[in-house]
mmCIF file of the N, C-alpha and C atoms, coordinates in Angstrom:
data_MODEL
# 
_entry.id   MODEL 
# 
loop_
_atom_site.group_PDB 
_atom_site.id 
_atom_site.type_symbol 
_atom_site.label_atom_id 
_atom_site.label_alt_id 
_atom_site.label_comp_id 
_atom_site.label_asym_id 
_atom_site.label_entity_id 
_atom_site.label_seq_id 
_atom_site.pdbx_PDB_ins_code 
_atom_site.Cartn_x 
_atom_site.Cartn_y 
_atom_site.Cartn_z 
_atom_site.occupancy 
_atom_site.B_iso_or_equiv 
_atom_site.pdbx_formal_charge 
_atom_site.auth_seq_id 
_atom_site.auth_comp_id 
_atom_site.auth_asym_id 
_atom_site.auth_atom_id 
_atom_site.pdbx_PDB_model_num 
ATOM 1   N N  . UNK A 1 1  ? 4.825  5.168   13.113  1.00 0.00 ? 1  UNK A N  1 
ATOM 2   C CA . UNK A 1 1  ? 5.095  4.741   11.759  1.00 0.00 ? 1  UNK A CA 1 
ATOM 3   C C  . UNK A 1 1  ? 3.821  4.768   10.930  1.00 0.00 ? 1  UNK A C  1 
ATOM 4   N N  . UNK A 1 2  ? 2.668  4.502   11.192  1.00 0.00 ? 2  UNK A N  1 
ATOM 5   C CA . UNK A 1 2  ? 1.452  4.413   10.816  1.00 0.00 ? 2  UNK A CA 1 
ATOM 6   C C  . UNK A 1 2  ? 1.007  6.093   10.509  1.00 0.00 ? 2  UNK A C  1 
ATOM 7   N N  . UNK A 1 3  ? 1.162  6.653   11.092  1.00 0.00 ? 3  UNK A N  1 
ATOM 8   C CA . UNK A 1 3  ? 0.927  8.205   11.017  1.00 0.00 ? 3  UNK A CA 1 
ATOM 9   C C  . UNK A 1 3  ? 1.379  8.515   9.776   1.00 0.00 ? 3  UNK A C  1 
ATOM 10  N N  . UNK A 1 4  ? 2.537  8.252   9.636   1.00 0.00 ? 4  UNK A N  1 
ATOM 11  C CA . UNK A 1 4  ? 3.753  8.549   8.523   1.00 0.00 ? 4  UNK A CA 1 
ATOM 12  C C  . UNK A 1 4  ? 3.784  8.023   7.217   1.00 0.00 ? 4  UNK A C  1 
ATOM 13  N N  . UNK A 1 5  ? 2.771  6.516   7.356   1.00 0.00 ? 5  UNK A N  1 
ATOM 14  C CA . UNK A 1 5  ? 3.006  5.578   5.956   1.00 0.00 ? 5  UNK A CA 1 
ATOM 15  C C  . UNK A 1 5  ? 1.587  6.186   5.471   1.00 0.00 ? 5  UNK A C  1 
ATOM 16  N N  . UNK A 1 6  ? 0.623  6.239   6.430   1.00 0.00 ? 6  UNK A N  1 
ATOM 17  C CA . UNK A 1 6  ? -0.658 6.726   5.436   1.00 0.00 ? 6  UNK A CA 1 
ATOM 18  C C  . UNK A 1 6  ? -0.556 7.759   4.667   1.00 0.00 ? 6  UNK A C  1 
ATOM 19  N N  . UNK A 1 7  ? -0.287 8.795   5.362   1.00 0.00 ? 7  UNK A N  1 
ATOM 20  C CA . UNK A 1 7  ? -0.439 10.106  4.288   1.00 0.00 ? 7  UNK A CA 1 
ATOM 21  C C  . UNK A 1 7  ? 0.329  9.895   3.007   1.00 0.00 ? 7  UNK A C  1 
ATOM 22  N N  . UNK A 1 8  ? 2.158  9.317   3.081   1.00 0.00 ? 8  UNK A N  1 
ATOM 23  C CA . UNK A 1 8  ? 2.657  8.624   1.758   1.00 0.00 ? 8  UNK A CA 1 
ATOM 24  C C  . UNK A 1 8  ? 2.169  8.450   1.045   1.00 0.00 ? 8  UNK A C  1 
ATOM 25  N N  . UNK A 1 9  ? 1.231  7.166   1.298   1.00 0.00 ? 9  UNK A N  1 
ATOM 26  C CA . UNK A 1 9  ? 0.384  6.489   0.724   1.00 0.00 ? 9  UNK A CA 1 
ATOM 27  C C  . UNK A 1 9  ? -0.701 7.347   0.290   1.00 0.00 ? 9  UNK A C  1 
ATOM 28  N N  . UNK A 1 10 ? -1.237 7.712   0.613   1.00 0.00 ? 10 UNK A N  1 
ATOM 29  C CA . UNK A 1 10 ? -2.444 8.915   -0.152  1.00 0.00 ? 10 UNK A CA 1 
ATOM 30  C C  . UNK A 1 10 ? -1.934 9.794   -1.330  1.00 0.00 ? 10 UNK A C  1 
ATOM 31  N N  . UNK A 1 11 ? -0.509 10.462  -0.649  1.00 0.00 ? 11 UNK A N  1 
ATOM 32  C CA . UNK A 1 11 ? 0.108  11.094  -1.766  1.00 0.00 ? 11 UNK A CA 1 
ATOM 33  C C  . UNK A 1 11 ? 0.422  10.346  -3.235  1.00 0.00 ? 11 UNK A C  1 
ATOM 34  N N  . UNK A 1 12 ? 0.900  8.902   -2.979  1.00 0.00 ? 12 UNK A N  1 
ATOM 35  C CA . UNK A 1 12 ? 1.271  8.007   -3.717  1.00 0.00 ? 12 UNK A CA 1 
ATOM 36  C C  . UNK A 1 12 ? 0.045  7.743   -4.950  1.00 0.00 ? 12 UNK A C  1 
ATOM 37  N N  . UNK A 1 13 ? -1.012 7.423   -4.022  1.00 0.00 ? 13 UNK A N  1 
ATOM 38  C CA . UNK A 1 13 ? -2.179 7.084   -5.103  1.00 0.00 ? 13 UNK A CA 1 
ATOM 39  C C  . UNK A 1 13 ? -2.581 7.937   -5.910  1.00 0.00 ? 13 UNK A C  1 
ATOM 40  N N  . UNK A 1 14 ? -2.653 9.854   -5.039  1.00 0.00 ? 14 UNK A N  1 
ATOM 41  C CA . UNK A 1 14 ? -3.091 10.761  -5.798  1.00 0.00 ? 14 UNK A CA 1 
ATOM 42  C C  . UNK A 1 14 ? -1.562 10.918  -7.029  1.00 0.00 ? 14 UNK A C  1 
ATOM 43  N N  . UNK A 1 15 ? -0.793 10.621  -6.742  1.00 0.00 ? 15 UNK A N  1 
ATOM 44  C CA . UNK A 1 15 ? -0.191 10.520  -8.132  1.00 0.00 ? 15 UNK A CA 1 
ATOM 45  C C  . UNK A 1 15 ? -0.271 9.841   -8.813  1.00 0.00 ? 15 UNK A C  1 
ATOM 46  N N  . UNK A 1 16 ? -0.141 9.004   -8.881  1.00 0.00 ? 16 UNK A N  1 
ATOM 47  C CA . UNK A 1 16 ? -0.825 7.709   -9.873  1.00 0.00 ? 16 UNK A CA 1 
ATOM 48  C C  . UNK A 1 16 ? -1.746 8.102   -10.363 1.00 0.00 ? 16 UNK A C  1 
ATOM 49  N N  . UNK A 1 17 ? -2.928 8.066   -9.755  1.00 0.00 ? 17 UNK A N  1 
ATOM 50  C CA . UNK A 1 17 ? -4.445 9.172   -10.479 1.00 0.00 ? 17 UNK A CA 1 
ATOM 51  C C  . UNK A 1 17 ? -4.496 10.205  -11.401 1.00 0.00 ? 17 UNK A C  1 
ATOM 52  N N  . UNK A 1 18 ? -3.473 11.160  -10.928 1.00 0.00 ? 18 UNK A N  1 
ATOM 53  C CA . UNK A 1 18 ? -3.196 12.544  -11.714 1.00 0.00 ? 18 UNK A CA 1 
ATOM 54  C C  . UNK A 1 18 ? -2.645 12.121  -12.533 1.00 0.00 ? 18 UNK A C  1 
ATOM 55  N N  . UNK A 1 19 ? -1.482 10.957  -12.569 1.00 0.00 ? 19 UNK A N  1 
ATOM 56  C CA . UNK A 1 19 ? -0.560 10.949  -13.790 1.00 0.00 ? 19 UNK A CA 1 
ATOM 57  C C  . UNK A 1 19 ? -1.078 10.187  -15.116 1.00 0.00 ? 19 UNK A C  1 
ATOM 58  N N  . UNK A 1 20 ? -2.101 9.439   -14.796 1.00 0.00 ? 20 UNK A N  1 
ATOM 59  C CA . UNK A 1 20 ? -3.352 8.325   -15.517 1.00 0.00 ? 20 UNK A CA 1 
ATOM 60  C C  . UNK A 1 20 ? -4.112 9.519   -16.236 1.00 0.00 ? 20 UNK A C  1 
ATOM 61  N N  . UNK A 1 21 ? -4.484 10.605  -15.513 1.00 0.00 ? 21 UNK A N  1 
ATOM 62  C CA . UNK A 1 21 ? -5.501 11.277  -16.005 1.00 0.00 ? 21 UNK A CA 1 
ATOM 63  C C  . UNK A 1 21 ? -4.676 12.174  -17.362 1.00 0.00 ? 21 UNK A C  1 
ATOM 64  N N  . UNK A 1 22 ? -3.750 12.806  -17.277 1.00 0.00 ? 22 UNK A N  1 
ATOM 65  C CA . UNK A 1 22 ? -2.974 13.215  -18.513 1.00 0.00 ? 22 UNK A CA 1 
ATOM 66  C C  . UNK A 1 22 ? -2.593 12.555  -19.685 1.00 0.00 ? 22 UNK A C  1 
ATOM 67  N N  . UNK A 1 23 ? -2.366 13.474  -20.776 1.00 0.00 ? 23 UNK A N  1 
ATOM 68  C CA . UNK A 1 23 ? -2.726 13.008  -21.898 1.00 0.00 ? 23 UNK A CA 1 
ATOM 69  C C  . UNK A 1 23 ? -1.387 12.364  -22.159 1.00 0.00 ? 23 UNK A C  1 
ATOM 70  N N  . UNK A 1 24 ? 0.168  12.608  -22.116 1.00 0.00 ? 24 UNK A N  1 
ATOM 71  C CA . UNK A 1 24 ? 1.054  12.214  -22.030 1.00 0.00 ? 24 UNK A CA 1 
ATOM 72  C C  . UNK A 1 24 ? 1.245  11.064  -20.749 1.00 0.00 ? 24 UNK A C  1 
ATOM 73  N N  . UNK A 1 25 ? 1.128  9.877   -20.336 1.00 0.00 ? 25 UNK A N  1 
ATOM 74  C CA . UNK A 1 25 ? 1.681  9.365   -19.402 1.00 0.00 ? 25 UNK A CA 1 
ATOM 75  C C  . UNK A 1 25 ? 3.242  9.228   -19.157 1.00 0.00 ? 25 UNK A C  1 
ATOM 76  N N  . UNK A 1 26 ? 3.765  9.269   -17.748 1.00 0.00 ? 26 UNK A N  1 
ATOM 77  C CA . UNK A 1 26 ? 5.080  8.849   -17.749 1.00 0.00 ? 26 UNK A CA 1 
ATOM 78  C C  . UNK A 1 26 ? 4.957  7.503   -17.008 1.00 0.00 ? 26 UNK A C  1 
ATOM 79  N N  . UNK A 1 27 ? 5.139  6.545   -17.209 1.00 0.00 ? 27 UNK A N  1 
ATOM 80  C CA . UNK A 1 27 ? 5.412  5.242   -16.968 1.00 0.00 ? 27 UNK A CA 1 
ATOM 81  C C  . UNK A 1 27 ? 5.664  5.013   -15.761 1.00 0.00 ? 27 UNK A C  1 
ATOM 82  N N  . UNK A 1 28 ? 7.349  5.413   -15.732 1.00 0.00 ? 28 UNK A N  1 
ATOM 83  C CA . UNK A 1 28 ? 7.612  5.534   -14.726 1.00 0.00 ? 28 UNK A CA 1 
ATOM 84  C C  . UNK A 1 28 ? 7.612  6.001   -13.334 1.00 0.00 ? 28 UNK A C  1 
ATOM 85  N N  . UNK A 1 29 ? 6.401  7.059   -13.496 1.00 0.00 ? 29 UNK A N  1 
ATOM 86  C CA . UNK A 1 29 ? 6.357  7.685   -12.290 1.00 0.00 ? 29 UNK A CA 1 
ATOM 87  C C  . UNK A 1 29 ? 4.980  7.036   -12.341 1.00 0.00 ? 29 UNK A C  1 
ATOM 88  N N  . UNK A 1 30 ? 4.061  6.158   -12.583 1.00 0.00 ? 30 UNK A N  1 
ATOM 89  C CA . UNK A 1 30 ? 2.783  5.564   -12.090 1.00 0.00 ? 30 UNK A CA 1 
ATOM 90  C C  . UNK A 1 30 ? 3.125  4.384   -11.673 1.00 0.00 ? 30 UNK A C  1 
ATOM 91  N N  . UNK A 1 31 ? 4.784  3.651   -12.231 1.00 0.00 ? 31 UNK A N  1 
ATOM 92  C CA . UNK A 1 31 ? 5.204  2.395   -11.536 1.00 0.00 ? 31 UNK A CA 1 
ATOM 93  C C  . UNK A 1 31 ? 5.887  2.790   -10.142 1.00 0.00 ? 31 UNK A C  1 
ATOM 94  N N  . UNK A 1 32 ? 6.444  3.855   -9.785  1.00 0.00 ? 32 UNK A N  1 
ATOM 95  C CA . UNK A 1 32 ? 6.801  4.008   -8.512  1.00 0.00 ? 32 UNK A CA 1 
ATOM 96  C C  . UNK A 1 32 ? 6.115  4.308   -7.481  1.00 0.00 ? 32 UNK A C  1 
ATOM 97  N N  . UNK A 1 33 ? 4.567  5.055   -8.056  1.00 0.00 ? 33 UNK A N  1 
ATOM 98  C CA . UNK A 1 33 ? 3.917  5.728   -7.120  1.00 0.00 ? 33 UNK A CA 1 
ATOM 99  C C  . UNK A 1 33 ? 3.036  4.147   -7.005  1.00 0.00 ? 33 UNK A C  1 
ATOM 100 N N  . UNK A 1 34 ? 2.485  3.130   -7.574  1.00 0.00 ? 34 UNK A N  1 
ATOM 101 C CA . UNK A 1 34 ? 2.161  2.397   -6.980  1.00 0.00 ? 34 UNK A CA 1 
ATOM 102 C C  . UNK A 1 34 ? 2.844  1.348   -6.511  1.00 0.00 ? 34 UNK A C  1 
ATOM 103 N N  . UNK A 1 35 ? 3.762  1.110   -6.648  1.00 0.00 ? 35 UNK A N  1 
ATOM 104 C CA . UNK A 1 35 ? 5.305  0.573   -5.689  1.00 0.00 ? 35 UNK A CA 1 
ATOM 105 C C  . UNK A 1 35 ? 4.710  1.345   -4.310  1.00 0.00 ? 35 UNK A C  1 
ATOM 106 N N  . UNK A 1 36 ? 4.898  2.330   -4.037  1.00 0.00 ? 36 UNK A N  1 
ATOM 107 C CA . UNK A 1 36 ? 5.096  3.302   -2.684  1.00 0.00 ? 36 UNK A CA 1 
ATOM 108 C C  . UNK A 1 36 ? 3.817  2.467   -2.012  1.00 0.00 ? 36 UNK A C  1 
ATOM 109 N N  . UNK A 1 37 ? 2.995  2.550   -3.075  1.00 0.00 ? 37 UNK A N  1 
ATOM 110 C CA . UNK A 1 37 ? 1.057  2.056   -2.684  1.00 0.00 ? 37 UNK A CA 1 
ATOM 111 C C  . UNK A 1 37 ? 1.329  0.885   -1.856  1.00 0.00 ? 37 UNK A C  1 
ATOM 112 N N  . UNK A 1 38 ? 2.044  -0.192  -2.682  1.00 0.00 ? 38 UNK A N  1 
ATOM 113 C CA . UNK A 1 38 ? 2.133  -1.613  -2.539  1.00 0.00 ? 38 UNK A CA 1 
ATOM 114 C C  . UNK A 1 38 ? 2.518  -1.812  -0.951  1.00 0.00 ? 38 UNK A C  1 
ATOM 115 N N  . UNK A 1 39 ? 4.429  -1.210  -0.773  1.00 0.00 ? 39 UNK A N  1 
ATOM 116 C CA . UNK A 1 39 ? 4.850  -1.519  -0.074  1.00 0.00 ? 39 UNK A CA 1 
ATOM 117 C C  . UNK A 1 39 ? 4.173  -0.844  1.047   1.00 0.00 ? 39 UNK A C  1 
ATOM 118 N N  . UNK A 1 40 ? 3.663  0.121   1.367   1.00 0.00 ? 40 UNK A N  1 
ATOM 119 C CA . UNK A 1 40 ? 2.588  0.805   2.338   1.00 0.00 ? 40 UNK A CA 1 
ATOM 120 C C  . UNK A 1 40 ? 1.348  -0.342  2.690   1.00 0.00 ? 40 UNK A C  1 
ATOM 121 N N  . UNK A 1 41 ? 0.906  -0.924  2.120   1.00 0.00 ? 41 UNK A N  1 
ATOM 122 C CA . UNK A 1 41 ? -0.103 -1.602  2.230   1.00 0.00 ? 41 UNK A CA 1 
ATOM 123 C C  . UNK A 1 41 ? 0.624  -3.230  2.533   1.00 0.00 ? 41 UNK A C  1 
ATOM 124 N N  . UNK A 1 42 ? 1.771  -3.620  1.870   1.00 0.00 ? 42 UNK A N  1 
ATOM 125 C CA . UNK A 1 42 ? 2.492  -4.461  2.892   1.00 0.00 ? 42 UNK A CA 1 
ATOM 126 C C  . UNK A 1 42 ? 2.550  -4.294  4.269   1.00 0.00 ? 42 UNK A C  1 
ATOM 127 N N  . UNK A 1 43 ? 3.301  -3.222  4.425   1.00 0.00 ? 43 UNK A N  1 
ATOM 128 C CA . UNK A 1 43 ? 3.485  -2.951  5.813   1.00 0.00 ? 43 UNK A CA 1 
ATOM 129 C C  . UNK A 1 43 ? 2.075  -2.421  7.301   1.00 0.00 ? 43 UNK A C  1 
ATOM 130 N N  . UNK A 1 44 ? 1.078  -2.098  6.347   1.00 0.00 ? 44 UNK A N  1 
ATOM 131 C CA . UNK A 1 44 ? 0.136  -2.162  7.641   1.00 0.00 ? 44 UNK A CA 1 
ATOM 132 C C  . UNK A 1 44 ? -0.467 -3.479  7.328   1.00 0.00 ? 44 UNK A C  1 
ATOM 133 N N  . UNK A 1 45 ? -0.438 -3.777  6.881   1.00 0.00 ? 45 UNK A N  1 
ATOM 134 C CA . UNK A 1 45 ? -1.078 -5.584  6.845   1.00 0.00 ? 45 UNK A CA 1 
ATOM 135 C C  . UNK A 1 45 ? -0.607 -6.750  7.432   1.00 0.00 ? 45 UNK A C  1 
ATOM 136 N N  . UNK A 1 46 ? 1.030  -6.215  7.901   1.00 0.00 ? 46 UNK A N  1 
ATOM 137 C CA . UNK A 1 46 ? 1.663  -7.466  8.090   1.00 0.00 ? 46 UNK A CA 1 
ATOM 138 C C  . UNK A 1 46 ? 0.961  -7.378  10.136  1.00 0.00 ? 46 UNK A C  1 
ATOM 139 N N  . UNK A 1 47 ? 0.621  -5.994  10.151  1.00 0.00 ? 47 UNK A N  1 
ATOM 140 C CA . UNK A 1 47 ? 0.324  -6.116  11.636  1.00 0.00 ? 47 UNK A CA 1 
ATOM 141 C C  . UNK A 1 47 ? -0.804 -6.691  12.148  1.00 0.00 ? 47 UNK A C  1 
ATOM 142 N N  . UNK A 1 48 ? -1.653 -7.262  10.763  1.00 0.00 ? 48 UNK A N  1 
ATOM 143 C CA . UNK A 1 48 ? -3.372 -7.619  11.172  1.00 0.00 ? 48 UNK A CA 1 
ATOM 144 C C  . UNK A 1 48 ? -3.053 -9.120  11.235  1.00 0.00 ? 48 UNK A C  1 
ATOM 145 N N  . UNK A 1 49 ? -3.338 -9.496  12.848  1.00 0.00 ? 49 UNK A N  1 
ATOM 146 C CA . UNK A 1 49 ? -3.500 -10.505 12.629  1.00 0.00 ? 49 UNK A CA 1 
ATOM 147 C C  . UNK A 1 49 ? -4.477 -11.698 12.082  1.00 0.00 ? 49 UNK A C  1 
ATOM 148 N N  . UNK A 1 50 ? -4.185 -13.132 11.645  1.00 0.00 ? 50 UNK A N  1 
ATOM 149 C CA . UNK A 1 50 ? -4.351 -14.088 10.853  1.00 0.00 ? 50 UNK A CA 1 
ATOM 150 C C  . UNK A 1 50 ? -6.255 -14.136 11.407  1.00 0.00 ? 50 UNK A C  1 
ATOM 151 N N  . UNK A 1 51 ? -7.152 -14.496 11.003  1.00 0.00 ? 51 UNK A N  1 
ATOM 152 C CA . UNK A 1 51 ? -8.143 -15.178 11.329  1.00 0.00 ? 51 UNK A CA 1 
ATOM 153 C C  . UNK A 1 51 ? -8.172 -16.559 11.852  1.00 0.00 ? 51 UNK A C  1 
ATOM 154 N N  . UNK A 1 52 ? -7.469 -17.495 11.451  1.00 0.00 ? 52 UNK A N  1 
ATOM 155 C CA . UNK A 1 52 ? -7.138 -18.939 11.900  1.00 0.00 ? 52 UNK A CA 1 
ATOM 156 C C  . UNK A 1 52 ? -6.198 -18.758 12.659  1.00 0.00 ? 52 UNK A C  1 
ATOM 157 N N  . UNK A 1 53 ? -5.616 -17.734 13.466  1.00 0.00 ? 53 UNK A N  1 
ATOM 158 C CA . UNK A 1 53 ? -4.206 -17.518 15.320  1.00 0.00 ? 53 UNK A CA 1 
ATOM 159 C C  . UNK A 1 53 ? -5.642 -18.540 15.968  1.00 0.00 ? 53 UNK A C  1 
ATOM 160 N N  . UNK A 1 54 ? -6.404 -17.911 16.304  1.00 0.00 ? 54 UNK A N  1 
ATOM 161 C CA . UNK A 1 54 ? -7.133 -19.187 17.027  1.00 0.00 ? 54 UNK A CA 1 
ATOM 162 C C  . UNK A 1 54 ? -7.006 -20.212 16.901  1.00 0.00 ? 54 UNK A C  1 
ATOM 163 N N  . UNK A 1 55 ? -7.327 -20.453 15.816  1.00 0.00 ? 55 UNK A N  1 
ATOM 164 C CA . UNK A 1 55 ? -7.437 -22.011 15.822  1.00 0.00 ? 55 UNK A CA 1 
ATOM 165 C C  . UNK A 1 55 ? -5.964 -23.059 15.503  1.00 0.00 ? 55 UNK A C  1 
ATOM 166 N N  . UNK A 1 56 ? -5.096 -21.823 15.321  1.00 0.00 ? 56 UNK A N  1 
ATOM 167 C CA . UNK A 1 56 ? -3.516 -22.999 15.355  1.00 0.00 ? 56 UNK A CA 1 
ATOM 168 C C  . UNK A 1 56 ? -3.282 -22.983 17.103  1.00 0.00 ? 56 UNK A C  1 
ATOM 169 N N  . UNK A 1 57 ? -3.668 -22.020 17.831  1.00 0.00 ? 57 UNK A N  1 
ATOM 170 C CA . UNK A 1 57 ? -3.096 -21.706 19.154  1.00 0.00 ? 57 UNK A CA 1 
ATOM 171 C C  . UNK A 1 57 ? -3.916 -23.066 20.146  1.00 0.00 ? 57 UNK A C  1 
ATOM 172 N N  . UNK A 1 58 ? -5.200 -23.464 19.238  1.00 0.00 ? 58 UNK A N  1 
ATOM 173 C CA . UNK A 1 58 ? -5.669 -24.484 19.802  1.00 0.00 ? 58 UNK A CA 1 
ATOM 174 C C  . UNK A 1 58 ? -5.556 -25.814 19.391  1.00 0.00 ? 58 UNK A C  1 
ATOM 175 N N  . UNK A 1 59 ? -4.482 -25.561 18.592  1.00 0.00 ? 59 UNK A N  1 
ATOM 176 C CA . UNK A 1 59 ? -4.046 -27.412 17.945  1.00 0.00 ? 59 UNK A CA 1 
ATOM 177 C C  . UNK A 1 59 ? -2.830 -27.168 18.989  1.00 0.00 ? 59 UNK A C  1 
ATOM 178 N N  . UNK A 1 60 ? -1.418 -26.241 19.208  1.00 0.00 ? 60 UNK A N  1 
ATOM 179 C CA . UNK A 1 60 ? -0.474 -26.611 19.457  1.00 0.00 ? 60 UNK A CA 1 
ATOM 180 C C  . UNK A 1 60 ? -0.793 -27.063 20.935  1.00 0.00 ? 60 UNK A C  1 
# 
């Protein structure tokens, strides 16, 4: 899955970028391509775990 969400995600940003850089913007396609960004970056984040797992694993 990780293989698969990065490159998305690259594609995603380089649109956003390209579509910023033109003189006409379309709105809508810089709100979806960083939507794509967002939820990509949700999803490898949810796998990093917490800095404080230690220290709850040593209260319970």
């Amino acid at each position: 899955m990780k293989k698969l969400l990065l490159p998305i995600m690259i594609i995603a940003i380089l649109i956003a970028f390209y579509e910023q850089s033109l003189e006409k913007k379309n709105v809508y396609i810089l709100v979806i391509a960083v939507a794509v960004f967002m939820f990509g970056m949700i999803k490898l984040s949810a796998k990093t775990p917490s800095k404080n797992q230690d220290k709850e694993d040593d209260n319970v």
